[in-house]
C-alpha positions as CSV (number, residue, x, y, z in Angstrom):
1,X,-57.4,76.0,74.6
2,X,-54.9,75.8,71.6
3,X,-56.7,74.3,68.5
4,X,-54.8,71.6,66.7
5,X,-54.2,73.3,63.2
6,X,-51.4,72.4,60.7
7,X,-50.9,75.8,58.9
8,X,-47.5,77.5,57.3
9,X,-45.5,78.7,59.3
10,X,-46.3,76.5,62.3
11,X,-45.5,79.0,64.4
12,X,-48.3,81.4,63.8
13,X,-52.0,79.8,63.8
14,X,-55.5,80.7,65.0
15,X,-56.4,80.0,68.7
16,X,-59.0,78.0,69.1
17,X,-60.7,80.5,72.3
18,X,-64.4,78.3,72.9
19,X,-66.4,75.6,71.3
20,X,-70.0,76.3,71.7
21,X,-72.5,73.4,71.4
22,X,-76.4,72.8,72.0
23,X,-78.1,73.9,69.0
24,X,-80.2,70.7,67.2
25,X,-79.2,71.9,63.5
26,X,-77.1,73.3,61.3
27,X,-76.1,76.9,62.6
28,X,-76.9,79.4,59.7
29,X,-75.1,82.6,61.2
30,X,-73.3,83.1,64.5
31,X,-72.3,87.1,65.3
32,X,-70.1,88.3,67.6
33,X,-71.5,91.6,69.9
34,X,-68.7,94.4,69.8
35,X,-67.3,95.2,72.8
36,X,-69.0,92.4,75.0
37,X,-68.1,89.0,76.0
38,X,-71.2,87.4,73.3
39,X,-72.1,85.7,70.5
40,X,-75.7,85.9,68.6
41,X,-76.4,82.6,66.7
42,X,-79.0,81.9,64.1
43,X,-79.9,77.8,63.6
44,X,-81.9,75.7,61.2
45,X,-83.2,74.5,64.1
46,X,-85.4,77.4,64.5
47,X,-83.9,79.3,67.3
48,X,-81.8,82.8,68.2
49,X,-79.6,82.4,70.9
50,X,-77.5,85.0,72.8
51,X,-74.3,83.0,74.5
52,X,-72.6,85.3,77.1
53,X,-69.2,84.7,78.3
54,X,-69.9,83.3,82.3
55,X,-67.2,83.6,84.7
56,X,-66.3,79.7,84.6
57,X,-65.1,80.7,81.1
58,X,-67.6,78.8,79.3
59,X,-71.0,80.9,77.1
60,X,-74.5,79.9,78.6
61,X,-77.3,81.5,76.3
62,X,-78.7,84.3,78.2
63,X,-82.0,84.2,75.9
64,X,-83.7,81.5,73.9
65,X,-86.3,82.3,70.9
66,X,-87.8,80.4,69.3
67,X,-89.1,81.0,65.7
68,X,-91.9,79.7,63.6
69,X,-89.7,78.6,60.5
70,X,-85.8,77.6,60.3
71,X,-83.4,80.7,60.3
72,X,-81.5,81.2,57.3
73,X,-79.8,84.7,57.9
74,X,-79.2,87.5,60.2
75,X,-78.0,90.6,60.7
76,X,-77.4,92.7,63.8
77,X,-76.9,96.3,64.7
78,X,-75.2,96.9,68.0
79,X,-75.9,100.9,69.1
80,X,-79.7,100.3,68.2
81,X,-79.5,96.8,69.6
82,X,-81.8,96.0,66.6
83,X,-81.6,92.2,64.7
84,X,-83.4,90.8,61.4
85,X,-83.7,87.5,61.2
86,X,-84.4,86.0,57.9
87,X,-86.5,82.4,57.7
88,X,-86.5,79.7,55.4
89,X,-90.6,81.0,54.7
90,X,-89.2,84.0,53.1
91,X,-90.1,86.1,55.9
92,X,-87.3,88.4,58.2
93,X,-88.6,89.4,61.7
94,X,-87.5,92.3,63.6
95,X,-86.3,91.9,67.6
96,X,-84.9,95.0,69.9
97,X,-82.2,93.0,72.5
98,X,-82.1,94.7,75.8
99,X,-79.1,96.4,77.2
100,X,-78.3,93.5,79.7
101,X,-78.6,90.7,76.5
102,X,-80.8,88.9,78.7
103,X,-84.1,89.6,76.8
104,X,-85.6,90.4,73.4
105,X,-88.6,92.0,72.2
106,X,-90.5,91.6,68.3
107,X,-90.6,94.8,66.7
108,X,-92.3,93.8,63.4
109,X,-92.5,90.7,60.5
110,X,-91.3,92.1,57.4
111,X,-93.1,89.6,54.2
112,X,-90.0,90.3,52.0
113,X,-89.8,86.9,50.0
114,X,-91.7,83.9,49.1
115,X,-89.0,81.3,49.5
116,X,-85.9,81.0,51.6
117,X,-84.0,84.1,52.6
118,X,-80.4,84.2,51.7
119,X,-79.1,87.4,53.3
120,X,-79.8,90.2,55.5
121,X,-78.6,93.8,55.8
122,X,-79.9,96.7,57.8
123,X,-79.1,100.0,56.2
124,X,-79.4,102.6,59.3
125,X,-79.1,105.5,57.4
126,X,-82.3,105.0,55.0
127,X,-84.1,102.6,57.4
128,X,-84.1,100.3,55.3
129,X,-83.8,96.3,55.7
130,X,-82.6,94.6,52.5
131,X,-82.7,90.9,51.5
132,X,-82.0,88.3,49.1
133,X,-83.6,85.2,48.9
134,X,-84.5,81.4,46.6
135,X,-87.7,83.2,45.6
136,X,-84.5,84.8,43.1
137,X,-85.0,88.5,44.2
138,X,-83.5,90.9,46.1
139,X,-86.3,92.6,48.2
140,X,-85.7,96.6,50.1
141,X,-88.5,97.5,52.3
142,X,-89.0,100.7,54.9
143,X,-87.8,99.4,58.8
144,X,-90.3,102.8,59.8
145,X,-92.9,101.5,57.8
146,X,-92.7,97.7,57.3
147,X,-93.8,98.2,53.5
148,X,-92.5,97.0,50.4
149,X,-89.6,99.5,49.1
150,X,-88.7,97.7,45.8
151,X,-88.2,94.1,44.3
152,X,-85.5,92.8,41.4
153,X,-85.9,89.4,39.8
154,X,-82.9,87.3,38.5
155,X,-83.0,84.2,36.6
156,X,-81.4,81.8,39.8
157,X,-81.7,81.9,43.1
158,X,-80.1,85.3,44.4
159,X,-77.3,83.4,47.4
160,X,-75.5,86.6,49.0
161,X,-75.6,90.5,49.6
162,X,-73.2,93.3,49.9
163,X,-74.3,97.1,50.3
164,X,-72.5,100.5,50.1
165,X,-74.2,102.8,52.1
166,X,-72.9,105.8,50.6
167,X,-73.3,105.0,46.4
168,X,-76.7,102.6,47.6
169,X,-75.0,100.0,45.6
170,X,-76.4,96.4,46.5
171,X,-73.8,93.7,44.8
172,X,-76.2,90.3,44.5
173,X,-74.8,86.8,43.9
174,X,-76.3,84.0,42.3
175,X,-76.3,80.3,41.8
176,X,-75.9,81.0,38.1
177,X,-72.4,82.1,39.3
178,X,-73.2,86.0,38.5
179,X,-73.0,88.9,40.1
180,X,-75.4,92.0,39.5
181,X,-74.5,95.3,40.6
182,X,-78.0,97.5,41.1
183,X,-78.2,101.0,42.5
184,X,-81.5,101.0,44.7
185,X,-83.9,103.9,44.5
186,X,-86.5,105.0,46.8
187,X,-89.1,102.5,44.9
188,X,-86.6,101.4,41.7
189,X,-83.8,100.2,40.7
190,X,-81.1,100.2,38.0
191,X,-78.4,97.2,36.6
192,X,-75.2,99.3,36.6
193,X,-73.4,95.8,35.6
194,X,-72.9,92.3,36.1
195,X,-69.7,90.6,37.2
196,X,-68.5,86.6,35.4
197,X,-66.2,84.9,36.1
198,X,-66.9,81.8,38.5
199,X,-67.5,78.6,37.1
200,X,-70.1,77.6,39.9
201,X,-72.3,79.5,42.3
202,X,-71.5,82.7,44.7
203,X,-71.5,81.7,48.3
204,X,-69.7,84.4,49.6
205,X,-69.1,88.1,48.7
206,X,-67.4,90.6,50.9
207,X,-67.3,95.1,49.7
208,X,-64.3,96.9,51.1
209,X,-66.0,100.9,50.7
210,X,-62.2,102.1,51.6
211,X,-60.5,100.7,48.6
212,X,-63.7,99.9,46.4
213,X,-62.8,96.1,46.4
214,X,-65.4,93.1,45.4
215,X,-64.4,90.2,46.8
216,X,-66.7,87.0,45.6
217,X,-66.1,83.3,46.6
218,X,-67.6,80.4,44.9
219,X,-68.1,76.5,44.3
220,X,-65.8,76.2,42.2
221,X,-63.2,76.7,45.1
222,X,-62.0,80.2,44.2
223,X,-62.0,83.6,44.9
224,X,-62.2,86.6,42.9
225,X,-61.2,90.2,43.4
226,X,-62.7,92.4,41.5
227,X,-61.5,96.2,41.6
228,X,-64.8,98.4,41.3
229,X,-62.8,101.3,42.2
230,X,-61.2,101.8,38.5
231,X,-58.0,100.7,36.7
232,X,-60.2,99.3,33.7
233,X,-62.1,96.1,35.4
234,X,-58.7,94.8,36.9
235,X,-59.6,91.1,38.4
236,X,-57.5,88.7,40.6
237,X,-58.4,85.3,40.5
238,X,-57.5,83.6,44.3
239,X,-57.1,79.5,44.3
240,X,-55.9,78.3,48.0
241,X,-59.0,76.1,48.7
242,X,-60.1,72.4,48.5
243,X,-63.8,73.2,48.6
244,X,-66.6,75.9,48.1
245,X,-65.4,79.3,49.3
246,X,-68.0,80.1,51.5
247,X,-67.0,82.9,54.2
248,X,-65.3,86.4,53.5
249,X,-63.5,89.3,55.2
250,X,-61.1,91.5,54.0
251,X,-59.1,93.5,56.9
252,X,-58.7,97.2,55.3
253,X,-55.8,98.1,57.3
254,X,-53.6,95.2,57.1
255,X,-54.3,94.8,53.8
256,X,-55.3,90.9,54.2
257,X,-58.1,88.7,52.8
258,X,-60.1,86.0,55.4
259,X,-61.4,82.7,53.5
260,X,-63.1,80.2,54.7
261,X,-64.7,77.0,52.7
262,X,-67.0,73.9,53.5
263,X,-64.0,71.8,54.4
264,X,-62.9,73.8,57.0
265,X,-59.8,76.1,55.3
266,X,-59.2,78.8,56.8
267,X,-56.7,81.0,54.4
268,X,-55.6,84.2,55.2
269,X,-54.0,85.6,52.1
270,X,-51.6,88.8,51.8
271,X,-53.1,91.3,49.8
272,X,-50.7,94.5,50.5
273,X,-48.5,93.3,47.6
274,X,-48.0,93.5,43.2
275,X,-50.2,90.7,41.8
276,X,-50.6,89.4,38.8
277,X,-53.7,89.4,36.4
278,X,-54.4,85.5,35.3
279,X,-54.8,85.6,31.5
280,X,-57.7,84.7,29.6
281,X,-57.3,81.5,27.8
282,X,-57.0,81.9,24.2
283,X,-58.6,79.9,21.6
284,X,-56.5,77.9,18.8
285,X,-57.5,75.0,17.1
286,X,-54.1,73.8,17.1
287,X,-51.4,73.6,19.8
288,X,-50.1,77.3,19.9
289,X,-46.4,75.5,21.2
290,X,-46.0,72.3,18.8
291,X,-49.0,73.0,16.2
292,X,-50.4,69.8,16.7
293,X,-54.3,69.9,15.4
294,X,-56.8,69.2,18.5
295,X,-58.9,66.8,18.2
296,X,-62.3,69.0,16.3
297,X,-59.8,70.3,13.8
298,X,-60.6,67.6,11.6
299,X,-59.1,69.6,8.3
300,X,-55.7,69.6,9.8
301,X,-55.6,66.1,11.1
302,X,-56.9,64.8,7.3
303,X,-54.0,67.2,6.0
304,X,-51.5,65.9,8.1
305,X,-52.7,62.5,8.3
306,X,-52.6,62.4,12.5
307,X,-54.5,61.7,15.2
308,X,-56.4,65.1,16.9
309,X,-55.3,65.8,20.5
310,X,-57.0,67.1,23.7
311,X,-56.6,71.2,23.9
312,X,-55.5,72.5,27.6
313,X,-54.2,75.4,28.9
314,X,-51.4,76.8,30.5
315,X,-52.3,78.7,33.9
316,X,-49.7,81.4,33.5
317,X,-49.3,82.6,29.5
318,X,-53.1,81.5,28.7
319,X,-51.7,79.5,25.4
320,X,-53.8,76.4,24.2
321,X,-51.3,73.7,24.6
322,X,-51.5,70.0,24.4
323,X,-50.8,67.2,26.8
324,X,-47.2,66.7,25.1
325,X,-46.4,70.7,25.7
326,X,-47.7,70.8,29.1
327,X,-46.1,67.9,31.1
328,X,-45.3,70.1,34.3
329,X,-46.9,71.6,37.1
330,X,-46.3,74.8,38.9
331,X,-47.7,76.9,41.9
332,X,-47.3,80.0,40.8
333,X,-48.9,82.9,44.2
334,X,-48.3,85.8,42.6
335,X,-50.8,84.8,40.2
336,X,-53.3,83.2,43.0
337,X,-52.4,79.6,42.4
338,X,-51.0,78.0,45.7
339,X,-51.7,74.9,44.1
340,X,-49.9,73.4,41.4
341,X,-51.5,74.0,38.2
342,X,-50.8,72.8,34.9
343,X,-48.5,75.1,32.7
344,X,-46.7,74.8,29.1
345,X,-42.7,73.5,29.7
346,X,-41.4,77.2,28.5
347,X,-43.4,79.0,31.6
348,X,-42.6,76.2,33.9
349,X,-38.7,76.9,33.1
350,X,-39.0,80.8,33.6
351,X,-40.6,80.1,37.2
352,X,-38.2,80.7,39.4
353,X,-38.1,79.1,43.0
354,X,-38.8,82.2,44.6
355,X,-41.8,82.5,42.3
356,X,-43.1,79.6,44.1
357,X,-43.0,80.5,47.5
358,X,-46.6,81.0,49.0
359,X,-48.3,84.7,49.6
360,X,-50.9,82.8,51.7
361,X,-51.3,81.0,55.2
362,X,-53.6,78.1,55.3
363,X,-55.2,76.3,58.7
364,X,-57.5,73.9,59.4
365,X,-60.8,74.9,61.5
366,X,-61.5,70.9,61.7
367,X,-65.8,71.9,61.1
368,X,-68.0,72.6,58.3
369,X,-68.0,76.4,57.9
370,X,-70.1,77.6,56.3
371,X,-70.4,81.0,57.9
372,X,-68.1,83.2,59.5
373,X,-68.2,86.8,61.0
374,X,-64.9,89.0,62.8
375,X,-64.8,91.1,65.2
376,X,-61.7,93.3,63.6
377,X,-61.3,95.3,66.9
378,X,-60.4,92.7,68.8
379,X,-58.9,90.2,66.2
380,X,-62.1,87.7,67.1
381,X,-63.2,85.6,64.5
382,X,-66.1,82.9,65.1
383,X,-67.3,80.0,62.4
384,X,-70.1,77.7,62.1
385,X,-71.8,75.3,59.8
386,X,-73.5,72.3,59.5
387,X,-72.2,70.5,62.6
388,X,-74.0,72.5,64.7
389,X,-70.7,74.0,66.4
390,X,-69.6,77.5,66.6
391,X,-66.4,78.2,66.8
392,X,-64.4,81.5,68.8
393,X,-61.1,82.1,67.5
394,X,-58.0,84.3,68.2
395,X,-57.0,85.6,65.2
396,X,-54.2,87.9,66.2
397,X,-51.3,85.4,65.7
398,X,-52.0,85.0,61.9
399,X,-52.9,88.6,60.8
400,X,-50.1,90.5,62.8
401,X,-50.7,91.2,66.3
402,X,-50.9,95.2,65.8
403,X,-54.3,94.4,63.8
404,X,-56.4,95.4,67.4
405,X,-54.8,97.9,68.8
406,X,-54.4,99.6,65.5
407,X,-58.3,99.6,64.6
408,X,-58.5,100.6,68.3
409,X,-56.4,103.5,67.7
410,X,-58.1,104.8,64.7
């Protein structure tokens, strides 16, 4: 059935495919199997489940493990038919799921963190299984082995994992609301850099290897691009969200951007076009339109004999400004504000109408997500989060309908 979403232009929304319901908890990760007619689901409630597509229509889980400790994370690689669960006892546990989905055998228990883990990703190519967790390390041990590869140690919990296979480049987010970039060794590892710029935790991170893109979503309701490729640290900041970013996918060939956040936004944002860098925000102790002091700039108010006033800043030029300077408010999408932000009266009058008009579609998946996985081939996207519900969606409508049979053609 159709899913009732308000989204711009009303014309073009995400299809609400199936609704599947039965886990106890919240639903940590929920994976869709390329090329089959199934999802893979990961709960709090301490169970895997495999949900294959019945004739009726309807998904009826074809296998039901149970686990010693909630799942937190998962990751699953379809031509070994290998998945690596992650618990909330720091432990990830390896299953083999056989060719008919209908049974799954342990492998090994890899001891990989002391706390919750936050992330999972199998690296194929060096056998290697590697991890994040709330014990604040990454972890990279041996999948031929089962032994301990390497640890690194932040200062906050580490919340979400991106590798490149080909640099062995892990990008780590953290509740601090940093991002360390590390190139993994064979037993070591190195900081190539660190990434600020959010103003509350990572949730979310997503590595286009194609273009070299970071793409990081956080609490404080934003998204930032970051260009690793080159062209001097270039960033874009993203704002098109009510609550904490929490999902990512960026679709390389349609040049588009996936977000999803905890109130159920689902933004798809065009990314094949000229953006604009935000500015940093300058410092001033005075108002850099009307030269008014601000209120710590007690040697200008005593000269002048007024009263100090509250410094802001204007979204599009960066300028400290005062209340008096800044009575407007503008979206301004080229820059990545949807929303209307607060801006000093000369850039509000040099925004044109047409500079207002939105480079993003937004719709509403009416649950908690908290994560979200696609299946690009087929323009599949499925959801869940804390009310225990995953979602299947048709995609296709809002990201062009040549997205599938254009990543089938490739």
């Amino acid at each position: 059935m159709a899913a009732e979403i308000h989204s711009r232009p009303q014309s073009s929304r995400p299809v609400l495919l199936s609704k599947i319901e039965g886990h106890q908890d919240a639903v940590s990760a929920a994976l869709i199997i390329p090329k089959e007619d199934g999802i893979i689901t990961a709960s709090e409630d301490r169970t895997i489940r495999v949900w294959l597509k019945r004739d009726s229509g309807q998904y009826w889980p074809s296998i039901y493990h149970t686990m010693s400790s909630p799942c937190s994370a998962m990751a699953y690689h379809h031509d070994s038919r290998r998945i690596f669960v992650g618990q909330d006892n720091g432990a990830i546990m390896e299953f083999h799921i056989s060719e008919d989905f209908n049974k799954m055998n342990f492998v090994k228990t890899y001891p990989a963190h002391q706390n919750r883990v936050s992330a999972v990703i199998f690296c194929l190519e060096a056998e290697w299984v590697i991890s994040t967790g709330h014990d604040k390390c990454v972890s990279w041990m041996c999948t031929r082995s089962g032994n301990m590869l390497g640890r690194h140690y932040f200062t906050s919990w580490a919340s979400c994992l991106q590798y490149d296979f080909e640099t062995q480049h892990a990008f780590v987010g953290d509740y601090s609301g940093q991002i360390t970039l590390l190139k993994l060794e064979q037993s070591t590892c190195s900081v190539i850099t660190t990434l600020k710029g959010h103003e509350g935790s990572i949730a979310s991170l997503w590595w286009d290897p194609v273009q070299r893109l970071l793409f990081s979503g956080a609490s404080d309701n934003s998204i930032i691009m970051w260009d690793i490729g080159g062209r001097k640290g270039r960033t874009l900041l993203l704002q098109g969200h009510h609550d904490k970013v929490q999902a990512l996918c960026y679709l390389q060939l349609t040049r588009q951007l996936i977000s999803c956040s905890a109130d159920g936004g689902i933004t798809v944002w065009n990314m094949d076009i000229s953006r604009e860098e935000a500015p940093q925000w300058l410092d001033s102790d005075s108002c850099q339109k009307c030269e008014q002091p601000f209120f710590w700039n007690i040697k200008q108010m005593w000269d002048t004999k007024t009263l100090g006033l509250r410094q802001h800043h204007c979204r599009k030029c960066g300028q400290a400004v005062c209340g008096k300077c800044s009575t407007k408010r503008s979206s301004y999408p080229i820059m990545g504000f949807e929303f209307q932000v607060r801006v000093c009266d000369s850039c509000f009058d040099s925004i044109k109408d047409e500079d207002r008009t939105s480079l993003a579609t937004f719709h509403e998946g009416k649950h908690n997500i908290s994560h979200m996985s696609m299946d690009i081939s087929r323009g599949l996207m499925v959801t869940c989060g804390s009310d225990r519900v995953v979602k299947i969606w048709d995609m296709t409508p809002v990201v062009g309908c040549g997205l599938a049979t254009g990543y089938a053609s490739r």
